[in-house]
VOGU-3710 file (C-alpha; in Angstrom, 3 decimals, decimal comma):
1> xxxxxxxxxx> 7,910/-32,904/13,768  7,532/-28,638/14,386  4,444/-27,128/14,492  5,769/-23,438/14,965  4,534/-20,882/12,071  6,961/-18,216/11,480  3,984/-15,731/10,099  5,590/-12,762/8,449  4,101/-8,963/7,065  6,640/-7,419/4,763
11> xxxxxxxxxx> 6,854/-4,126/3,208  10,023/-3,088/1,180  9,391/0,559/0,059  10,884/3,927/-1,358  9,280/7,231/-1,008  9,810/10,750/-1,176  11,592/10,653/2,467  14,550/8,764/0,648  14,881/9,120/-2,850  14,320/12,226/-5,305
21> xxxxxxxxxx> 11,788/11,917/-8,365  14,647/11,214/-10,296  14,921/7,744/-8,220  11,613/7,229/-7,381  10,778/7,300/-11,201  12,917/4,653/-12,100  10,834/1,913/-9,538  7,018/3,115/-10,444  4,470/1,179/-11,670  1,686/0,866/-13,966
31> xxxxxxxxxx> -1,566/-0,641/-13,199  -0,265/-3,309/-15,771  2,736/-3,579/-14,904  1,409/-4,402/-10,843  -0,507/-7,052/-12,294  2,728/-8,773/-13,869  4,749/-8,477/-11,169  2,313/-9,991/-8,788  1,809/-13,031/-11,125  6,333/-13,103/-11,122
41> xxxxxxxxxx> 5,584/-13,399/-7,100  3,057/-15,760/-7,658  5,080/-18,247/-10,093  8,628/-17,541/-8,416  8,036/-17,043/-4,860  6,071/-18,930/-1,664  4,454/-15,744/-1,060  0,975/-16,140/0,191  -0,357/-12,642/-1,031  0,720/-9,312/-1,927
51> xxxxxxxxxx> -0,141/-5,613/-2,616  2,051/-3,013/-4,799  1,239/0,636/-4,156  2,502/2,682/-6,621  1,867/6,732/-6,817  3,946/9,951/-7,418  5,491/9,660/-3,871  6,177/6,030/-3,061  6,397/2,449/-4,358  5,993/-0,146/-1,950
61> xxxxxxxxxx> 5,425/-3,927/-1,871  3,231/-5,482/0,864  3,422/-9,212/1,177  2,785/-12,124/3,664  4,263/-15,973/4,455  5,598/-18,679/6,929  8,712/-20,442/7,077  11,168/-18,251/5,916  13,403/-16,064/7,238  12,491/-12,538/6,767
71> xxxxxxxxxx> 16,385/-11,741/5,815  16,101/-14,504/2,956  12,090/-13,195/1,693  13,233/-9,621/1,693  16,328/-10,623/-0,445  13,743/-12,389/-2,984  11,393/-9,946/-3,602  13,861/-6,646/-3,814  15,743/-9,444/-6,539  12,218/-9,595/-8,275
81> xxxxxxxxxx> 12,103/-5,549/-8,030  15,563/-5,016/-8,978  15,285/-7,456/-11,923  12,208/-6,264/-13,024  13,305/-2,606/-13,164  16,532/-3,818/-14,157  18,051/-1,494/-11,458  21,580/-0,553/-9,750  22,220/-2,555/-6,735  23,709/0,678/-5,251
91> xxxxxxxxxx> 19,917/2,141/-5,571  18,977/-0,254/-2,455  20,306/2,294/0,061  17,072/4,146/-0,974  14,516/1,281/0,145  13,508/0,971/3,432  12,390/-3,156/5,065  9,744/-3,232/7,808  8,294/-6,504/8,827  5,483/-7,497/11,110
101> xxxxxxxxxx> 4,025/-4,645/13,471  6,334/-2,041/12,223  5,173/-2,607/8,444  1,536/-2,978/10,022  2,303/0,709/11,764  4,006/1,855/8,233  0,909/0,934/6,144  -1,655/2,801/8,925  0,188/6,064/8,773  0,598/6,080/4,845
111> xxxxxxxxxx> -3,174/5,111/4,688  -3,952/7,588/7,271  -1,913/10,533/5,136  0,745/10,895/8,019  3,683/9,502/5,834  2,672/11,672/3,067  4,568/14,860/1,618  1,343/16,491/1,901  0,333/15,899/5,893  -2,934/14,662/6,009
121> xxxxxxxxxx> -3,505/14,200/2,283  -6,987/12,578/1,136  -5,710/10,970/-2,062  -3,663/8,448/-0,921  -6,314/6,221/0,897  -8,057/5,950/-2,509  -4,722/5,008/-4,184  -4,210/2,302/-1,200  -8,267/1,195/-1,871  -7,103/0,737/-5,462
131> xxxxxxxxxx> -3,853/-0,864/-4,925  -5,579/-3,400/-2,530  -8,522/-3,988/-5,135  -5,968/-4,793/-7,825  -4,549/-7,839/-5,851  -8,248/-9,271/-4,976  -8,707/-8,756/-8,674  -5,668/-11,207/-9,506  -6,359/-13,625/-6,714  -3,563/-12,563/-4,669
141> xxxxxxxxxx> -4,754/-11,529/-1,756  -4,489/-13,920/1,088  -6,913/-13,735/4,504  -3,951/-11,448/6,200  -3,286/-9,066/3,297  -7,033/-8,946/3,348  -7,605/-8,264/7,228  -4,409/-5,828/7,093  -5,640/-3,733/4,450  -9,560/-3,606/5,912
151> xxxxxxxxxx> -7,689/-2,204/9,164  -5,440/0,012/7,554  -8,705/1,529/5,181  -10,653/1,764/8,447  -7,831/4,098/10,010  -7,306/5,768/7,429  -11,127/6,929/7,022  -11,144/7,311/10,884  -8,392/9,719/11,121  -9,828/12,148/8,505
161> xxxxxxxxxx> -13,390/11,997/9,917  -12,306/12,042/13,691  -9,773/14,622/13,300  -9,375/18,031/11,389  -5,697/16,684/9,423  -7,006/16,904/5,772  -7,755/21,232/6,038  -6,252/23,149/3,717  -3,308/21,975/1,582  -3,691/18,399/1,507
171> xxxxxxxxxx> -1,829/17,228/-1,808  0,505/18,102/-4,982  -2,769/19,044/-6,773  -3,538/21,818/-4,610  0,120/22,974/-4,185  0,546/23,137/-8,408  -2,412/25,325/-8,456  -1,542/27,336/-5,500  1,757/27,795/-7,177  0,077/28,620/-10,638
181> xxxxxxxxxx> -1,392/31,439/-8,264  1,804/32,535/-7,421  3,351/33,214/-11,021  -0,101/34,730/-11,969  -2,037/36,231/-9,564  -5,111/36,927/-11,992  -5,278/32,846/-12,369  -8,431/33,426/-13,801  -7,143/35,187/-16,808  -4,601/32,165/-18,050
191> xxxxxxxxxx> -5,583/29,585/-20,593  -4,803/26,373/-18,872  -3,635/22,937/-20,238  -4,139/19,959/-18,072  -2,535/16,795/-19,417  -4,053/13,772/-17,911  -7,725/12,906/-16,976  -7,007/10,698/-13,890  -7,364/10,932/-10,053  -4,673/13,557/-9,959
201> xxxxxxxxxx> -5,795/15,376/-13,087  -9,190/15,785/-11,340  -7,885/17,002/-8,003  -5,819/19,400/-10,034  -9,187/20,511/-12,297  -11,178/20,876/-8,830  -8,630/23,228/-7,603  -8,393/25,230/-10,630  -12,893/25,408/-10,524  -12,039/26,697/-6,576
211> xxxxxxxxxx> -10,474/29,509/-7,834  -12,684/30,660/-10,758  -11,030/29,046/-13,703  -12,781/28,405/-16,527  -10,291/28,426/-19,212  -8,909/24,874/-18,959  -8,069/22,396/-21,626  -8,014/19,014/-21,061  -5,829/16,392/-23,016  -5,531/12,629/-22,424
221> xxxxxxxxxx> -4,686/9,771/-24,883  -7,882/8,299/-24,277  -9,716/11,351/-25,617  -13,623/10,066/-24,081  -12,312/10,327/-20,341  -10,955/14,106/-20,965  -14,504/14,565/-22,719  -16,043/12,660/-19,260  -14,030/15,405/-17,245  -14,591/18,275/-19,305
231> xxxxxxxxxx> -17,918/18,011/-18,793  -17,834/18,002/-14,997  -16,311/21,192/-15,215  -17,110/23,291/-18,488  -13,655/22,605/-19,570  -12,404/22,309/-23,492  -11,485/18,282/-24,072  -8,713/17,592/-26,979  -6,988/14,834/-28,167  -3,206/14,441/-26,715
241> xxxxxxxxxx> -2,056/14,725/-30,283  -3,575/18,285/-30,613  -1,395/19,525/-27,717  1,415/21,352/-29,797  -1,159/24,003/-30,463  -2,025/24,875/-27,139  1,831/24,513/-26,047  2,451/27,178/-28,245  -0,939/29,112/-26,641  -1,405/28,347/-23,213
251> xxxxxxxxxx> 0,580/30,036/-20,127  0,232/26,928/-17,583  0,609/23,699/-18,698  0,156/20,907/-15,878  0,918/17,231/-16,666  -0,194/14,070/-14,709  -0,162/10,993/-16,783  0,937/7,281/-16,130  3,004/7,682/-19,590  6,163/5,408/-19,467
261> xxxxxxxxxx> 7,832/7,860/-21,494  8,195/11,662/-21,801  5,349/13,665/-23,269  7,494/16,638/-24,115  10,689/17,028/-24,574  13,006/19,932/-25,336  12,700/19,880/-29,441  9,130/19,748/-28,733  8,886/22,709/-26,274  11,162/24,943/-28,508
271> xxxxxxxxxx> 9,036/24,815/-31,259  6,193/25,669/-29,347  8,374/28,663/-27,882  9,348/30,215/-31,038  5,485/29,988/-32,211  4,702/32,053/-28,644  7,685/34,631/-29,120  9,430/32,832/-26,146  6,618/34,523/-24,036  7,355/32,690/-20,013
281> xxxxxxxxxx> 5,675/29,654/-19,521  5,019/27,921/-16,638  4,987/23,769/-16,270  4,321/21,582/-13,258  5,200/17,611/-13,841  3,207/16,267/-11,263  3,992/12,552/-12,864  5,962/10,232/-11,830  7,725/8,899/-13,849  8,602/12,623/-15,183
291> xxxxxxxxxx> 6,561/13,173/-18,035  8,654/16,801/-18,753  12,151/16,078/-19,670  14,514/18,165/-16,952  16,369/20,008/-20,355  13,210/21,963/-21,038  14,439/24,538/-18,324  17,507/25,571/-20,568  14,544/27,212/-22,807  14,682/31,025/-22,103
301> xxxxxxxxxx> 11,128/31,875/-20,688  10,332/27,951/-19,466  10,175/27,403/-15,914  9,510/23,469/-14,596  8,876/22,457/-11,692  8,283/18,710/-10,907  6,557/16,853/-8,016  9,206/17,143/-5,858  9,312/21,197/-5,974  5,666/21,490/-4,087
311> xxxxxxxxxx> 7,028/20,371/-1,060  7,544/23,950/-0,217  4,334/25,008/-0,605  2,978/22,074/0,829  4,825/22,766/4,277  3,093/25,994/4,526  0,217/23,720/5,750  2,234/21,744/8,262  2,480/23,385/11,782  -2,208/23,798/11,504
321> xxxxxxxxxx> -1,876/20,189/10,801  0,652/18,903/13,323  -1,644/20,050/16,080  -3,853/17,076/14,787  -0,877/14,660/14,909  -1,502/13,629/18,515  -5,467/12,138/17,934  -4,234/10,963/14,619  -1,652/8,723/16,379  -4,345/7,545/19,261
331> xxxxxxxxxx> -6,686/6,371/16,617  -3,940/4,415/14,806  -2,950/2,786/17,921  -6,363/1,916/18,271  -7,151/-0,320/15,564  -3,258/-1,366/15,082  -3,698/-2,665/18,652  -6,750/-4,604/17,069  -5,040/-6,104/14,234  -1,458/-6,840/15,956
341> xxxxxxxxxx> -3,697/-8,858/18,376  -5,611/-11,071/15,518  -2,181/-11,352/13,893  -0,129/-12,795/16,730  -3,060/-14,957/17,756  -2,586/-17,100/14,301  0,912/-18,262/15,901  -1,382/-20,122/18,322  -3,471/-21,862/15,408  -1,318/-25,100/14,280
351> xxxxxxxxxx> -0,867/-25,538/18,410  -4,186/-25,475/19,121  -4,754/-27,508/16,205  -2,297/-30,412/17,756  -4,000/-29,764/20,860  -7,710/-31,267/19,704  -5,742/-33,841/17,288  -4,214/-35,929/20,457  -6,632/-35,500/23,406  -9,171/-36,985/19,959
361> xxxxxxxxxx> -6,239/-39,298/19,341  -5,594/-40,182/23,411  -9,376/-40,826/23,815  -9,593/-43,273/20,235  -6,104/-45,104/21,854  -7,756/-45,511/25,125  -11,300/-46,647/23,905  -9,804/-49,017/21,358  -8,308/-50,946/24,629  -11,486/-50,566/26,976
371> xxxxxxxxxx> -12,972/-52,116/23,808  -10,929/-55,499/23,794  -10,398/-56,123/27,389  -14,421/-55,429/28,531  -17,681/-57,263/28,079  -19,537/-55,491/24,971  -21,495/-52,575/26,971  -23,197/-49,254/25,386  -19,626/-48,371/23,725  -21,010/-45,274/22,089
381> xxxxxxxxxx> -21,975/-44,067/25,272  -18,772/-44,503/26,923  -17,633/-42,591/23,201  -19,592/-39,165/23,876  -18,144/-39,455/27,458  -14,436/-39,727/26,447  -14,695/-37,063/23,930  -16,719/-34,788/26,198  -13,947/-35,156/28,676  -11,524/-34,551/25,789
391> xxxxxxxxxx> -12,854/-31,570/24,496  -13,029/-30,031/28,523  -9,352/-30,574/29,115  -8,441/-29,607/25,884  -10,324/-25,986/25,944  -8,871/-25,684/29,369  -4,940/-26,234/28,110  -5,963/-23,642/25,176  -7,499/-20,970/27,560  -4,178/-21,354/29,685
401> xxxxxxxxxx> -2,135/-21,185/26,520  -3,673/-18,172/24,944  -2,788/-17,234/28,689  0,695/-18,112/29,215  2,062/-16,830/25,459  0,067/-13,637/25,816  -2,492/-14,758/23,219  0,275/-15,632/20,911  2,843/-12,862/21,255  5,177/-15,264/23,616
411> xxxxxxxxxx> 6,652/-17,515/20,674  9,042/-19,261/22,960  6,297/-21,028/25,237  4,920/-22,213/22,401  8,029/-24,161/21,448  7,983/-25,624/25,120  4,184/-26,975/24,232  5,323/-28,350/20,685  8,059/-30,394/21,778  6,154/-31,728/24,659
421> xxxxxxxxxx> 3,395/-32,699/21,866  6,404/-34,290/20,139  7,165/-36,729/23,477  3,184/-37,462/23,482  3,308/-38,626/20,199  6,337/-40,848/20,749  4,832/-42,426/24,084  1,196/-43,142/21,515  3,689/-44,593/18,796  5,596/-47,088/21,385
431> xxx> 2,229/-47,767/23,104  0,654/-49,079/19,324  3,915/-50,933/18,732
//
């Protein structure tokens, strides 16, 4: 009989470090389609709980178990991934596997912005907040995805309050507008069309307010949450299906939508450029997947630029915020330090479990004979004083464990305790035969 856990943290990932939008588009997922897959890991796998983070930049699956070899669980879920984006196996060079305090680590830099293209960005601990929330929503979130992703939103808000990271350019949002600025310097003077009404769309409309636009149109298929926005910001609101006007009207078009499928295309964008006299227009795809197929640049006078292309500007940023890097890191290793020691001290759990069971089971063995072989006394007296005496030496043998494996880090002593447990019980099994 073993009583050694083999507790595993899991992250299989792909981000904007190693694949291009044109990959990265391919493995994104809807809100919807995260709660699917996590009821495919609940029905097909002995997963324990899971999170799927999903933005413009990165997809990445979080899970937990025991008793499997992390070799054999990472195999599983990438099938489940691969099967249910009915992808190449060649595309697996892209993903990256991190188990255990490395994935812990991963997880408290992407929270913390420092594995974002945008150093330092504040969006992505809200999209982490929300990918968490959307596993406790399906019931999928075990007591270690829980206690990971507490720690991980804790550094994540302690880095950007503790440190000056998050100044100046801190996502795509602010890079599309900055590069708006670029291609028109009197920003202020462009009619604007913003295509989506979400958390990007909003960073994006925030930007545009910053620099004293007030010509903005907002379209989104679910026309009362571009009215919602709008309002915030004495914008125009429209229906998505009124857009071919304004294509054929407006000088910056920006798109950020969580549409499956491409919102315009190259039959649609010419007819809007004949309309405009092929006058230049300027689009930035900050979706992901694309929602601006790449063949619009063949149009004379269209430029496109996708999610991918503001990593330029974004960089401009980088050597203010790398200066910040250093008490980023310290606060990380802070409350990873915190959590990696919580984590590792489960291994000590079904031990210390076995522990209680036989010095309970030793002192029932041994009172049972006392019992037969002397005159009837106060035997519930002589009870309390066996188990007091078997709950001393039993604290004392966990306080030296917890000592001796390093509060659970040292694995191998515990396999020395187990099987020793193991020639206990066979000694109590000859003893009742």
């Amino acid at each position: 009989m073993k009583y050694m856990h083999k507790k595993l943290i899991g992250v299989i990932g792909i981000n904007h470090k190693t694949a291009p939008v044109e990959i990265r588009e391919l493995i994104a997922f809807s809100e919807g389609q995260i709660q699917d897959f996590l009821n495919i890991l609940k029905q097909e796998t002995d997963i324990n709980g899971a999170v799927v983070l999903s933005t413009c930049n990165r997809s990445e699956f979080y899970f937990d178990l025991e008793d499997l070899d992390k070799d054999e669980a990472f195999e599983k879920v990438f099938k489940l991934i691969a099967d249910t984006k009915s992808l190449d196996p060649i595309l697996k060079k892209h993903f990256y596997f991190h188990t255990n305090i490395n994935a812990v680590n991963h997880l408290f830099r992407v929270a913390a912005g420092l594995d974002s293209m945008a150093l330092g960005e504040d969006q992505i601990i809200g999209q982490v907040k929300n990918a968490y929330h959307i596993s406790i929503e399906n019931k999928f979130a075990s007591s270690i995805i829980c206690r990971l992703f507490h720690k991980a939103l804790e550094a994540g808000k302690r880095v950007r309050t503790e440190t000056k990271i998050n100044e100046g350019a801190s996502s795509v949002s602010y890079a599309a507008v900055a590069l708006a600025a670029k291609y028109y310097p009197e920003l202020i003077k462009q009619e604007i069309l913003l295509i989506g009404a979400g958390q990007t769309g909003e960073l994006t409309i925030q930007h545009l307010a910053k620099k004293g636009c007030n010509n903005i149109l907002i379209a989104n298929r679910t026309l009362s949450n571009a009215v919602k926005l709008a309002s915030r910001y004495n914008a125009q609101a429209l229906a998505l299906n009124d857009i071919d006007h304004y294509l054929a009207t407006c000088d910056i078009v920006l798109v950020s939508t969580a549409a499956d499928q491409p919102l315009i295309d190259k039959q649609r964008l010419s007819d809007a450029m004949k309309k405009r006299e092929h006058k230049s227009l300027l689009l930035i795809d900050l979706s992901v997947p694309r929602n601006i197929t790449a063949d619009v640049e063949e149009i004379e006078q269209v430029n496109l630029f996708d999610v991918d292309d503001m990593n330029e500007v974004v960089l401009q940023t980088l050597e203010h915020r790398k200066t910040e890097i250093e008490k980023a890191y310290t606060i990380l290793e802070e409350v990873e330090t915190d959590f990696n020691e919580w984590f590792t001290s489960l291994n000590l759990n079904p031990t210390i479990r076995q522990i209680k069971a036989n010095f309970r089971k030793i002192n029932q063995l041994e009172f049972d004979d006392y019992k037969k072989n002397k005159p009837e006394i106060d035997y519930q007296k002589i009870w309390e004083y066996g188990d007091h005496i078997s709950e001393k030496f039993s604290g004392l043998l966990i306080r030296n464990l917890k000592t001796l494996t390093d509060n659970g880090k040292k694995i191998e002593y515990l396999s020395m305790i187990n099987e020793l447990f193991e020639l206990i019980q066979e000694n109590e099994t000859n003893h009742e035969n």
